[in-house]
N, C-alpha and C positions, 0 to 999 in steps of 0.2 A: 394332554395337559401341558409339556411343553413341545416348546418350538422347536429346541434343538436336542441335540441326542449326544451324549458321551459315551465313546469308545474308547477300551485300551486294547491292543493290538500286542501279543507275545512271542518272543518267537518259540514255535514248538519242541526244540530240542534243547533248550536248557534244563539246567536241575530245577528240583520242583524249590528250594530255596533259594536260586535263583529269579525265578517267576513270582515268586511274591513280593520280593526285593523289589523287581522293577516294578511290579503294580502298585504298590506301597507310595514309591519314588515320582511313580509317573500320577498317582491321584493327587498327590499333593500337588504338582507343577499346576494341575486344573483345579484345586481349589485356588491357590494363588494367585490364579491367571484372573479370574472369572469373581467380584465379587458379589456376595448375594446367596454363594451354591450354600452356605453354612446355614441349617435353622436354628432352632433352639435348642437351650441344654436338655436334658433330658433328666429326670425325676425319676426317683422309684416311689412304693407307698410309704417309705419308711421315711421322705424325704433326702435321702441320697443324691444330690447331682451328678450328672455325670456329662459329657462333653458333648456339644451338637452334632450333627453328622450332617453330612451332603442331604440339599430337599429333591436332588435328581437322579434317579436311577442310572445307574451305568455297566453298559454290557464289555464282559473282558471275553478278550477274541484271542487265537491262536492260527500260529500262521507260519509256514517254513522261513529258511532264509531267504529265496528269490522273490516270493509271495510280500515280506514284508518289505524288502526292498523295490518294490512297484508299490506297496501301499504308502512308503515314504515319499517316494517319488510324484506321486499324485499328489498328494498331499502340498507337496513343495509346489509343483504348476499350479495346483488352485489357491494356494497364499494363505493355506487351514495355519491357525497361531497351533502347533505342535508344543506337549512334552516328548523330550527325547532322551532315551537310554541307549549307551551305545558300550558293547563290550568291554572294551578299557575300562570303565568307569567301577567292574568289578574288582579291579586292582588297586582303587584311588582307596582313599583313605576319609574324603572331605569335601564339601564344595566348592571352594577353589579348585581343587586335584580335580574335579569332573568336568568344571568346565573348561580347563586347559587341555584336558584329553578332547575333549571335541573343539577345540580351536583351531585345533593340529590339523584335522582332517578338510579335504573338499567336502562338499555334500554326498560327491558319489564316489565319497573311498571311506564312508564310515560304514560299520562295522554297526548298523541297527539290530539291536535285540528286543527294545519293545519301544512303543508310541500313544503319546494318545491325545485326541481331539474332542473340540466341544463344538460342533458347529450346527447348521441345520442339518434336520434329517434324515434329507435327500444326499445333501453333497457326502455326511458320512457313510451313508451306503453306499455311494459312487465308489467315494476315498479306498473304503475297507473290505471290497468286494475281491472275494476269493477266501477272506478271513473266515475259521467256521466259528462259533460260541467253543471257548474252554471248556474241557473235560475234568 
């Protein structure tokens, strides 16, 4: 049904409120990115609205530290538009504070903890190959 496929990519030894944190932070950057992913509100029978959600499935992946840093790195050679969380950003307080913390860094001295891409099917397989499905 679509054409492209959305991953988020975690890394596997963070706290478990840490890993939601980034998933939370990293689906929003792809709703943001991307528009169109939002459907409709949603209704109950009692007529309750409640807020749209994403019309595309999205698998969240788990992946060591070396693991995701070759998934970021692919990611960067093939030119995937990336959400990126990167450790510092546990310490910010706000969106300016998180994007200064990643200003700071090269590309290969940050500190990835989760990512995540909306691209075609194929290349995210490519991208995210070694990632297994979260447990």
């Amino acid at each position: 049904m679509f054409d492209t496929k959305i991953a988020i990519v975690v890394r596997e030894d963070l706290a478990t409120w840490q890993k939601l944190n980034v998933t939370a932070f990293l689906t929003s950057g792809i709703v943001g990115a991307h528009q169109g992913l939002l459907g409709e509100a949603y209704e109950d029978a009692a007529g309750n609205r409640y807020n749209p959600l994403m019309i595309q499935p999205m698998i969240v992946l788990s992946a060591d530290a070396p693991t995701i840093a070759t998934i970021y790195r692919r990611a960067m050679e093939r030119g995937a538009a990336l959400s990126l969380y990167i450790h510092d950003m546990f310490s910010t307080g706000h969106d300016a504070a998180n994007r200064a913390a990643v200003r700071q860094y090269a590309p290969g001295a940050m500190n990835v903890v989760g990512l995540a891409l909306r691209e075609d099917k194929k290349l995210v397989d490519k991208i995210t190959k070694g990632a297994t499905m979260h447990a």
